[in-house]
Every structure is written in structure tokens, then in C-alpha cells.
C-alpha positions as CSV (number, residue, x, y, z in Angstrom):
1,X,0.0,0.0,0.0
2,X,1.6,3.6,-1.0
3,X,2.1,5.8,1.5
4,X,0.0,8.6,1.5
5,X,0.1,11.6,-0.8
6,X,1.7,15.3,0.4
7,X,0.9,18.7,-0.5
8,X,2.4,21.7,1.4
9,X,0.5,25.0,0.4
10,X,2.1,28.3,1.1
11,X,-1.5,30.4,1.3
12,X,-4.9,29.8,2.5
13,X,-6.6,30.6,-1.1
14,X,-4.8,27.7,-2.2
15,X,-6.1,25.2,-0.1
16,X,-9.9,26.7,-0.5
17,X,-8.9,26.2,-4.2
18,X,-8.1,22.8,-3.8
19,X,-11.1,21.9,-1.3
20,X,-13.2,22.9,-3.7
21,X,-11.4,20.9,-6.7
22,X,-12.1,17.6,-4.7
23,X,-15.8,19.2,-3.5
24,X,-14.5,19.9,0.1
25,X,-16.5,22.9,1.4
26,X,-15.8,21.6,5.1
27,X,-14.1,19.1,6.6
28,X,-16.5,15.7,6.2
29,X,-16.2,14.1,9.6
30,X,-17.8,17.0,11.3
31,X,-15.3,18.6,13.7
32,X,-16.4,18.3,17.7
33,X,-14.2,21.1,18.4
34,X,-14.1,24.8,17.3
35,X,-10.3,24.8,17.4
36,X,-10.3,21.9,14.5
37,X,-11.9,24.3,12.3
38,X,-11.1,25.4,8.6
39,X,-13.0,28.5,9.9
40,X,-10.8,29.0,13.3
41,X,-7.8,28.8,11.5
42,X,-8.8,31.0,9.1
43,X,-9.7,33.7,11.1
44,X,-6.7,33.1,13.4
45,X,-4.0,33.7,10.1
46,X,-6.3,36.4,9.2
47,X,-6.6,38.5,12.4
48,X,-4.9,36.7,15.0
49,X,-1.4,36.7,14.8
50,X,0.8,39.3,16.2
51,X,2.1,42.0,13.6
52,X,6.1,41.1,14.5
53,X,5.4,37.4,14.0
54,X,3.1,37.7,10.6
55,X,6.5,39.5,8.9
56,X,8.7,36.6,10.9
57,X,6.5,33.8,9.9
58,X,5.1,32.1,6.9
59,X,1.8,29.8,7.1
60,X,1.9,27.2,5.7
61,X,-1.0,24.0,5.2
62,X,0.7,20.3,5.0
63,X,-1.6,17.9,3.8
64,X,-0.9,14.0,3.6
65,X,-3.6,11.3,2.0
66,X,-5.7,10.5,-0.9
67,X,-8.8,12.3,-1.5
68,X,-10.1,10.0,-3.6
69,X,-9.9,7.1,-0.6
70,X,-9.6,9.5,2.2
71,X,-8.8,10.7,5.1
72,X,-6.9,13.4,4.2
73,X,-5.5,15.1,7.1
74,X,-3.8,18.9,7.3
75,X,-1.3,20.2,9.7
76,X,-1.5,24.2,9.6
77,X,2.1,25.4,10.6
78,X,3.7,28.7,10.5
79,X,7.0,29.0,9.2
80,X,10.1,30.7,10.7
81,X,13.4,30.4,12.5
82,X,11.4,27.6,14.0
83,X,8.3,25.2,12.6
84,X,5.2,25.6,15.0
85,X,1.5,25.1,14.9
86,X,-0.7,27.7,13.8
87,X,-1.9,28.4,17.6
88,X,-0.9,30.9,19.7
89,X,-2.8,32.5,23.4
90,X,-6.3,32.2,21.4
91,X,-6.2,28.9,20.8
92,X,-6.9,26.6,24.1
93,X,-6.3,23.5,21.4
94,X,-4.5,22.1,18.6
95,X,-5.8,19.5,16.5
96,X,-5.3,19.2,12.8
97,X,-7.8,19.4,10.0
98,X,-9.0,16.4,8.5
99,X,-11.7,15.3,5.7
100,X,-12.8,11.7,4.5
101,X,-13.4,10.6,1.1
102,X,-15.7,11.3,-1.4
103,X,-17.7,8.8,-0.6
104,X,-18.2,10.8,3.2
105,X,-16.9,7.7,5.0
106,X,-15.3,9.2,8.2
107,X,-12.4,7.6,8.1
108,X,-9.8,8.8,10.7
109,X,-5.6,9.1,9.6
110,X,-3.2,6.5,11.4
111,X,0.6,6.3,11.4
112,X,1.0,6.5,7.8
113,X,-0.2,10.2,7.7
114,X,1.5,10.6,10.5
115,X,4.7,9.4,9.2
116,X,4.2,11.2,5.6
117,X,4.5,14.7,7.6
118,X,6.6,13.8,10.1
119,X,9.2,12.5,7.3
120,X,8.5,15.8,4.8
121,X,9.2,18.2,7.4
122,X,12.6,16.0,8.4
123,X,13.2,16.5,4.7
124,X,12.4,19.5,3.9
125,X,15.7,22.0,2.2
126,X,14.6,24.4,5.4
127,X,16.2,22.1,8.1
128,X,13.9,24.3,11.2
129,X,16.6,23.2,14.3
130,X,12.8,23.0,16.6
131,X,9.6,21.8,15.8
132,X,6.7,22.6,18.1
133,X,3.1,22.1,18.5
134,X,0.8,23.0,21.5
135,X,-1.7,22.9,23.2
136,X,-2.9,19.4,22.4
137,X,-4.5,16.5,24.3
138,X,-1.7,14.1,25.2
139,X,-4.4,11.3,25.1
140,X,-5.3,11.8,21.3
141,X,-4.3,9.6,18.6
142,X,-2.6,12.3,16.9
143,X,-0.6,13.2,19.9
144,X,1.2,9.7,20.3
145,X,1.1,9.3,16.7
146,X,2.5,12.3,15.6
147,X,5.7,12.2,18.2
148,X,6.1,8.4,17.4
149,X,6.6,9.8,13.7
150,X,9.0,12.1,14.7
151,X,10.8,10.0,16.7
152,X,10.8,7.1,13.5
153,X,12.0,10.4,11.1
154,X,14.8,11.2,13.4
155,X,13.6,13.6,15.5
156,X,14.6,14.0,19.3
157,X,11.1,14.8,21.1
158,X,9.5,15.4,23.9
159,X,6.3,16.5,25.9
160,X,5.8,19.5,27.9
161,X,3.0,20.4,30.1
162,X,0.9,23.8,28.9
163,X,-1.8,24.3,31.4
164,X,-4.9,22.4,33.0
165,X,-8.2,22.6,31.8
166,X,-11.5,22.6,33.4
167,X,-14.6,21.3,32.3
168,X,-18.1,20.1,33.1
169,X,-19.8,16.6,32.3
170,X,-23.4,17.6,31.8
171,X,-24.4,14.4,32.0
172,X,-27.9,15.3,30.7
173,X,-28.7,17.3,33.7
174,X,-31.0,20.4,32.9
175,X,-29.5,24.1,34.5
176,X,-32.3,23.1,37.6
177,X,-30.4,20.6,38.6
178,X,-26.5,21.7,37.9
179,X,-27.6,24.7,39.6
180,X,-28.1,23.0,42.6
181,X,-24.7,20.9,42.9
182,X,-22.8,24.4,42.7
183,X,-20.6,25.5,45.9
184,X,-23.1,27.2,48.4
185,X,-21.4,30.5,48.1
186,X,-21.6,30.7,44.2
187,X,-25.5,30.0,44.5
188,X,-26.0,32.3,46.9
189,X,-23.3,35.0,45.5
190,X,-25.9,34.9,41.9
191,X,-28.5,35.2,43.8
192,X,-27.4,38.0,45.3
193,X,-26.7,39.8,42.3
194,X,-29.7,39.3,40.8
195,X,-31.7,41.0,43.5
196,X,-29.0,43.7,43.6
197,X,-29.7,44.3,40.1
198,X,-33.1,44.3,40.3
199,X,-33.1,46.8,43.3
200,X,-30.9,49.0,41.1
201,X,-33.0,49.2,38.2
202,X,-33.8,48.0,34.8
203,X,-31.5,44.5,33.7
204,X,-31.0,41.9,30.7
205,X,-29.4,39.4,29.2
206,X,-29.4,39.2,25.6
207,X,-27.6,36.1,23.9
208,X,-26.6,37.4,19.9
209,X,-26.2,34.1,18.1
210,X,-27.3,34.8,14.6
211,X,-25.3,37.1,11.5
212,X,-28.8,39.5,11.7
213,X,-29.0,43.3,12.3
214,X,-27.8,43.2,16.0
215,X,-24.8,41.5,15.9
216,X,-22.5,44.6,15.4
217,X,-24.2,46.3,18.6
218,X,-23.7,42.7,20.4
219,X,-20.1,42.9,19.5
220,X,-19.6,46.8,20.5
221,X,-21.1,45.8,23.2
222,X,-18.4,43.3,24.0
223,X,-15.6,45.6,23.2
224,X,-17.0,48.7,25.4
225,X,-16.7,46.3,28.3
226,X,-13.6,44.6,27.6
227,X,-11.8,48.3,27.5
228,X,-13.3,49.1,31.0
229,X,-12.9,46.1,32.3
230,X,-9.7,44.5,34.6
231,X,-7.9,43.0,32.2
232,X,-5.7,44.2,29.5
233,X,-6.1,45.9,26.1
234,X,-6.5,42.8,23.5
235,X,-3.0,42.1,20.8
236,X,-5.0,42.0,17.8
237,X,-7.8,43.6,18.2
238,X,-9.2,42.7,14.9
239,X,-9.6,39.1,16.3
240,X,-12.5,38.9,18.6
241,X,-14.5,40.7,16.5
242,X,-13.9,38.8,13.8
243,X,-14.2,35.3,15.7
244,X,-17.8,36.2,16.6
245,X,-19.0,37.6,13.0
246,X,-17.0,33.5,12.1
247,X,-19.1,32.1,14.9
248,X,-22.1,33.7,14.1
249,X,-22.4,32.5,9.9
250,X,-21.0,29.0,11.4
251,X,-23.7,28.7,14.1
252,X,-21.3,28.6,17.1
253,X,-22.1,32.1,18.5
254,X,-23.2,32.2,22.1
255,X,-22.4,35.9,22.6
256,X,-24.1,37.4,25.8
257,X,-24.5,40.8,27.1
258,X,-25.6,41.9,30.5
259,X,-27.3,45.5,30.9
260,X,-28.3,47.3,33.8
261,X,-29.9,50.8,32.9
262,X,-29.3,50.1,29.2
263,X,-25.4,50.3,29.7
264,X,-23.4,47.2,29.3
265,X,-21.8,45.7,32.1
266,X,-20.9,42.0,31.8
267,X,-19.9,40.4,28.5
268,X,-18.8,36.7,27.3
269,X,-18.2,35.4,24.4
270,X,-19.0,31.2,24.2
271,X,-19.0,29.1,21.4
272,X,-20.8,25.8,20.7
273,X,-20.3,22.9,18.2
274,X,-20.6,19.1,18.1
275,X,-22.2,19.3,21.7
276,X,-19.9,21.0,23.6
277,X,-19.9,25.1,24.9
278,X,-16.5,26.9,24.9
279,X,-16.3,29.7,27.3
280,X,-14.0,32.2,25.4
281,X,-14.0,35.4,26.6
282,X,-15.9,36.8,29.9
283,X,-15.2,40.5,31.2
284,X,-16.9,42.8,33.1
285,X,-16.7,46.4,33.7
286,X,-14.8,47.6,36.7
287,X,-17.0,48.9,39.7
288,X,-20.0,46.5,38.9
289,X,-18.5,44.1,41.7
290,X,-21.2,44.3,43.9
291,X,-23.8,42.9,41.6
292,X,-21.7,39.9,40.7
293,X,-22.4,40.3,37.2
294,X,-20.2,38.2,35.9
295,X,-21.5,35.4,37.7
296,X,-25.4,36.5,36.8
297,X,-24.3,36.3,33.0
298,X,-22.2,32.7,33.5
299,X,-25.2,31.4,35.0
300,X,-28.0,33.1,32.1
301,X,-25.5,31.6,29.3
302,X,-25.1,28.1,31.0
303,X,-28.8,28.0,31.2
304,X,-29.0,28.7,27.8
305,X,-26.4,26.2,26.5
306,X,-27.6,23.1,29.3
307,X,-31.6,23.9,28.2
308,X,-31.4,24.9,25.0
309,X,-28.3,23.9,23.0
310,X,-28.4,20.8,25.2
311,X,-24.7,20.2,24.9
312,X,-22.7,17.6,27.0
313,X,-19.8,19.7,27.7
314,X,-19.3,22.4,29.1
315,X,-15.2,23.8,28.5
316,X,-13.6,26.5,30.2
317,X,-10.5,26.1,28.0
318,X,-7.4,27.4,29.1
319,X,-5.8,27.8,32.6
320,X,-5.9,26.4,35.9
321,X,-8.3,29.9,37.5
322,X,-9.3,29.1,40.9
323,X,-13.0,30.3,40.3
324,X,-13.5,27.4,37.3
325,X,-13.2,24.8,39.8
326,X,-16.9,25.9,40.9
327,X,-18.7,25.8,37.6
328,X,-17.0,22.8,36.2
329,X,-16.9,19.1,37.6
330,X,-13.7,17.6,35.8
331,X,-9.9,18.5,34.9
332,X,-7.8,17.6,32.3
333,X,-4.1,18.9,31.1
334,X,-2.7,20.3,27.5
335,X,0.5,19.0,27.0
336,X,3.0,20.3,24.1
337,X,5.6,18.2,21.7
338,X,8.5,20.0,21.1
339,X,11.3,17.9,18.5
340,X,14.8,19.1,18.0
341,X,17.0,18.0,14.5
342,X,20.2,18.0,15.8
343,X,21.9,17.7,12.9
344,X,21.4,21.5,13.0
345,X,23.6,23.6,15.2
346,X,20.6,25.0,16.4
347,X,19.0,22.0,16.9
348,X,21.2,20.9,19.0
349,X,22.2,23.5,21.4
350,X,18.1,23.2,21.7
351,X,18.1,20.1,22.6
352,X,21.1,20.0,25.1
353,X,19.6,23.7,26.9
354,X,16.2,21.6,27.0
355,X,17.2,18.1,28.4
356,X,20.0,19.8,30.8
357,X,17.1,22.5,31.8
358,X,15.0,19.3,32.8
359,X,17.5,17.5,34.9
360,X,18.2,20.1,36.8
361,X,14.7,20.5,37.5
């Protein structure tokens, strides 16, 4: 049996011209996850990427199969002084792309896909001294796979840890009955707020989801709250927006927006596909505390998604914040592979900082 085909493509047109040479509008096996998207990674070369690293870095799509037996699987990369996935501190996963055959039989890749990248890339005239891709599950198949390539191509790998990630089992259970396995203060802190709210004066939650005539408002909505807010101004500001208008013509936009007195004061951006909800983005705007608005708005969208949308997870993506341990029921970790060619100089003063760097730890 030959091993699968490669293609590496240098420009997102040219895969969208070749998807739709082998009538590949989407990927066929229906992705489960946002972040294993043709439209996430889309937007993310588009508007995510910082402005230094798009004139450092080249994006590139590595494909390996046969589209007329399927799968064919793709590996978006960006290309610079070192090979990495096309993920950065917007992406809480990393999975690759992948369509069956024509036929719509959803066939997943194995070790010979695997292998075909793993060996290109060891192959390739640009010799990149590190290889890296993160966050991914460490239990997928593509995780072991993919580093067991490497290794076979000559490769010296390894696995890093990225951060933990909380998320709920929903288990069937409407918002009634999650709502009652919450911590005691929680409950009580959203109740709270609610009642504050109402004492104050006029309050809603409205939940955009479709590309209609309020969308921009929803989004302006978001932004106004994310600049008053805690945190800190966005990198590419371009993104967000960007990712909800995406969300909103693929059917993933959960975008809610808490008012009190008609003026925006709680905003978070979720996203839901193949059953599960993806808490993106929450912000509120500074000197609200007391109302617990954030927490009225988790709660309203939770609701919505557990009732509605009737999803079976819920994911609060990245990072280990005290305050998801309350909402969500289950933890798992994101783990990285990094790979070092060593018969680059680079490569291997990599590879001899990393493995001394993790003795001495």
C-alpha cells in the first residue's frame, strides 16, 4: 500500500482552491471542536497573529492522504526560525484538519499520515533546528502518533506540560439541577446579584447568536466592556470581532451581554459545536463588583447552553483559575511536543539547553 500523498500549500486561497477541486467545502467528519476548524484557522491567520510574527512567519498547510480514498488530514504550521502550529494565546487546542473521502466515509488518519508529515518536514531543504506544537490533548491519537513519527523520522522529542483545563460533564442534567450541585457560596453570590440588580434598576441578558442586524451592537457591546474592564487591552484587536461575526455565519455564537440601565456591564463570548460550549472570553466592567455580574451572566449563558443547545460539555478552556473549579466538575491537562534536528547547530544546542534545563529540575 503507498504511503499517503503530500501537498504543502504556502496560502490559505490555495487550499480553498483545492477543497473545492475535490468538493470539500468543510471538513467531512464533522469537527467536535471549534479549534479543529477550517474556519478557526482561518480567522486566526487572518486577524490573529501578532504583527512582528506575521512579517517573521510564513503559514503554511501540510496535507498528507488521498482524496479519492480519504482521510486526508492537514497540519496548519507557520514557518520561521522555528516550525510551530498555527496556535498561539487564542487557541486553548490544537488539532489538525482532517476530511474523508468522497464517498463521506469518516475515516480517521493513522501512522501512515502521520509518518508522511513527520518524514517531509525532516526533509524539507529548510532544516527548522525545533519543531513545536501545543496545546494538544496528550491522550489523542494524533498526539502519540505524531511524536512516534518524529521520533521514527529522526527527531529527538519530547512533551511539555501547557496548562490544566476545566470542564463540566453535563451528563444530561438540565440548568435546575446543575444549579443545585454548585458550591453554596456561588449560588448564593448569583442570587445575590440578581436582587442587587433588580433593586438598582432595569437589567437583561441578551444572547446574539445569529449574523442579523444586531450582531455589530452585540459585539460593540463586548468591546465597550472589555476596555473598562480589569484586564488588558487585546493584541489584535481585529480578532474577537472577527471570531464572533465567524461564529455567528458558522452557528457557534453564544455571545451574551448583561445590561443594567441600558449600559453594558458584563460580557462573554462562548462558542458551541458538536455538543460542547466553549467559554472564550468573559469581562466585566470595573466597579460593577457588587452585583456579581459576571456570575449572573455565567449562570443566564449556562442556562441557555444546558436547556437549549443541550450540549454535553461544558469547556472552560485554558488555565488552571481558581473560580473554574466551581462551575466545572472535571480537569484535564494540555500538553506540548516539542522535536529538535540535531543535525542542526541550532537543533542541538536546543536540545542539550532543554534536556539539561530538565535535569536540573
Amino acid at each position: 500500500m503507498s504511503p499517503p500523498a503530500l501537498q504543502i500549500l504556502d496560502n490559505f486561497a490555495s487550499l480553498q482552491t483545492l477543497l473545492q477541486q475535490h468538493g470539500h467545502a468543510q471538513p467531512r467528519h464533522a469537527p467536535s471542536d471549534v479549534f479543529g476548524t477550517l474556519a478557526w484557522f482561518e480567522n486566526l491567520a487572518a486577524f490573529g497573529l501578532d504583527g512582528a510574527s506575521q512579517g517573521q512567519t510564513d503559514c503554511q498547510w501540510w496535507l498528507a492522504g488521498d482524496w479519492d480514498v480519504g482521510p486526508v488530514v492537514c497540519l496548519p504550521l507557520l514557518s520561521g526560525q522555528k516550525l510551530t502550529g498555527l496556535a498561539n494565546y487564542y487557541s486553548s487546542l490544537f488539532v489538525p484538519l482532517v476530511w474523508s473521502a468522497s464517498d463521506g466515509l469518516a475515516a480517521q488518519p493513522g501512522a501512515a499520515h502521520w509518518q508522511t508529515l513527520a518524514q517531509a518536514i525532516w526533509q524539507h531543504p529548510r532544516r527548522w533546528p525545533v519543531l513545536m506544537l501545543d496545546p494538544m490533548d496528550p491522550q489523542s491519537a494524533f498526539f502519540t502518533g505524531f511524536q512516534a513519527a518524529l521520533d521514527q523520522a529522526g527527531y529527538a522529542s519530547d512533551r511539555y506540560f501547557c496548562f490544566g483545563n476545566w470542564y463540566l460533564q453535563v451528563a444530561g442534567r438540565p440548568f435546575a439541577a446543575y444549579f443545585q450541585t454548585l458550591p453554596s457560596p456561588l449560588r448564593h453570590s448569583i442570587e445575590r446579584g440578581r436582587r442587587r440588580l433588580t433593586r438598582h434598576g432595569a437589567w437583561q441578558v441578551d444572547i446574539q447568536q445569529l449574523p442579523d442586524a444586531n450582531l455589530e451592537a452585540a459585539i460593540d457591546a463586548f468591546v465597550a466592556v472589555y476596555q473598562t474592564s480589569w484586564k488588558g487591552p487585546e493584541p489584535n484587536p481585529r480578532f474577537i470581532p472577527a471570531l464572533a461575526r465567524t461564529a455567528a455565519a458558522q452557528g457557534w455564537l453564544r455571545l451574551g451581554v448583561l445590561t443594567l440601565d441600558g449600559q453594558a456591564i458584563a460580557a462573554q463570548l462562548w462558542l458551541v459545536l458538536g455538543g460542547k460550549a466553549s467559554i472564550f472570553k468573559l469581562a466585566y466592567v470595573a466597579g460593577f463588583e457588587r452585583f456579581s455580574a459576571g456570575s449572573v451572566l455565567t449562570a443566564a449563558l449556562m442556562q441557555h447552553v444546558l436547556d437549549v443547545d443541550q450540549v454535553h460539555e461544558v469547556d472552560y478552556l485554558t488555565g488552571d483559575d481558581a473560580y473554574k473549579r466551581d462551575w466545572m466538575s472535571h480537569r484535564r491537562e494540555r500538553w506540548g511536543l516539542v522535536a529538535f534536528d540535531r543535525r542542526t547547530p541550532g537543533g542541538l544546542l536546543a536540545w542539550l539547553k532543554h534536556w539539561v534545563g530538565k535535569k536540573l529540575r
